[in-house]
LUMRO-719845 format. One line per 2 residues: for each residue x negated, y negated, z negated of C-alpha. Coordinates in Angstrom, 2 decimals. Each point is the difference from the previous one (the first is absolute). Layout:
<rs>
X Y Z  ...
</rs>
This chain:
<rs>
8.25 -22.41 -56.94  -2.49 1.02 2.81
-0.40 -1.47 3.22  1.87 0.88 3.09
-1.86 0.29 3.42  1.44 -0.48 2.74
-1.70 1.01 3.77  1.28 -2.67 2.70
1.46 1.97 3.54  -0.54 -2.67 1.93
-0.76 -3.63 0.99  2.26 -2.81 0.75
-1.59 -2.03 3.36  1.81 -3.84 0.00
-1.50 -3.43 1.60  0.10 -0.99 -3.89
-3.60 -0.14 -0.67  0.30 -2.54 -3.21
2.86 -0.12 -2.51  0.23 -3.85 0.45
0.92 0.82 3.62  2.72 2.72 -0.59
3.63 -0.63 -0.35  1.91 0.15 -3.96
2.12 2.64 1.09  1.44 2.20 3.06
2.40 -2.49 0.91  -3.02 -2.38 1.07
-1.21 2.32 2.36  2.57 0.89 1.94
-0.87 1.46 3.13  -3.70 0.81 -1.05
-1.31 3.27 1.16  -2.33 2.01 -1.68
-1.29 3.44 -0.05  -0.27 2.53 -3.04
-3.18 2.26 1.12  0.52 3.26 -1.98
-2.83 2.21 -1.01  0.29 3.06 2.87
0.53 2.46 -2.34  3.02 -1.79 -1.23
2.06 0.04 3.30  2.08 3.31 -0.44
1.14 -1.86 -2.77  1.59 -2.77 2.72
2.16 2.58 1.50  3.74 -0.66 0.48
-1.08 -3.66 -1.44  0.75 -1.62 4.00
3.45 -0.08 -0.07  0.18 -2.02 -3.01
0.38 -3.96 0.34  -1.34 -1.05 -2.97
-2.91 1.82 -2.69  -0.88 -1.09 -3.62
-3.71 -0.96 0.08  -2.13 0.46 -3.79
-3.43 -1.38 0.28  -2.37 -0.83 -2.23
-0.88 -4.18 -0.57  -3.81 0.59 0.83
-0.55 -3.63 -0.78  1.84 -0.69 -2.17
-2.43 -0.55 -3.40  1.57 -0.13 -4.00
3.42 -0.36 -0.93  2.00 -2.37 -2.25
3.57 1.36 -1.07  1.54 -3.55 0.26
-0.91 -2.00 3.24  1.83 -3.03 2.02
1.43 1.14 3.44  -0.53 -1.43 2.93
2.39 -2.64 0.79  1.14 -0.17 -3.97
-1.31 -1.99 -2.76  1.14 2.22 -2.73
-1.99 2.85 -1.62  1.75 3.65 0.48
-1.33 3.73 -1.34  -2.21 1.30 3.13
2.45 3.35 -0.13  3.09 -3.09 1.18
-2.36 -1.01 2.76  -1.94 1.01 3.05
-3.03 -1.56 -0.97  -3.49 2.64 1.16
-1.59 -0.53 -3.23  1.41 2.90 -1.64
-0.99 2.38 -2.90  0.26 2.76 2.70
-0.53 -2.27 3.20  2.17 1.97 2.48
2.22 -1.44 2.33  2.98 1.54 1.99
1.30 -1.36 2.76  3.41 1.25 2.10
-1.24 -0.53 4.18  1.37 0.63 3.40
-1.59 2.99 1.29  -0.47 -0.67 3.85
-1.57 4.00 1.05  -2.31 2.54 -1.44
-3.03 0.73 2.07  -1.91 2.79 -1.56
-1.27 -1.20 -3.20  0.94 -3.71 0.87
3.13 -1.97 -0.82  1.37 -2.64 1.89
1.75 -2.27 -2.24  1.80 -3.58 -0.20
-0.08 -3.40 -2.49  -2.91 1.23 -2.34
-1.94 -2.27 -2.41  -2.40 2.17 -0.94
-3.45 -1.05 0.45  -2.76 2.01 2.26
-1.83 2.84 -1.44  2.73 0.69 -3.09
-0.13 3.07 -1.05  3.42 2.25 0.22
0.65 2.58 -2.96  3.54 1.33 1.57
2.65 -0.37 2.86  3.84 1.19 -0.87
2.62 -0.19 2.19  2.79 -3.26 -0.07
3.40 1.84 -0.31  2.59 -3.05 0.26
2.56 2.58 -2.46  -2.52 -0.06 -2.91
-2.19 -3.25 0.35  2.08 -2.67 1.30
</rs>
């Protein structure tokens, strides 16, 4: 199999500088504003995207180091395959995470409860339609 490359669009910008800092998941940071600064030449891409109320963030885990296909969650004591989990240390390390999209200002997205640390790396952005994903 060869390898796949992937070219990241943008940047996630959070207060979550360390990963011991950051919330487990979306629901621990509630109200937590962020921004998604897209490369420039990305932002025709953005059109029609402000009238939605929610977007499907992928993103590469650019800290994230190794992987191990059985790991302990947080808050268990068990061992589970990493593919029943949402453990970063992944054979593929990327994350996706559903957020509230506040407004779109040129290349930059204004978005809501994100625990994605500063400086990650985003591969795509795809629209939240409540009909398909919910």
């Amino acid at each position: 199999m060869t390898g796949i490359v992937f070219t990241p669009i943008g940047t996630v910008r959070s207060p979550f500088h360390d990963p011991r800092d950051m919330p487990i998941q979306p629901v621990g940071a509630r109200g937590v504003r962020e921004t998604v600064e897209l490369d420039p030449a990305c932002a025709a891409g953005l059109k029609d995207l402000a009238g939605l109320s929610r977007i499907i963030l992928l993103y590469r885990f650019h800290r994230s180091e190794g992987y191990a296909l059985e790991v302990v969650p947080f808050l268990d004591r068990t061992p589970h395959g990493v593919f029943a989990t949402r453990a970063p240390r992944r054979p593929n390390a990327i994350g996706l995470s559903v957020l509230r999209l506040v407004a779109v200002d040129g290349a930059t997205l204004h978005v809501l409860d994100v625990d994605i640390l500063d400086g990650t790396p985003v591969l795509d952005i795809k629209p939240y339609v409540p009909a398909f994903d919910a």
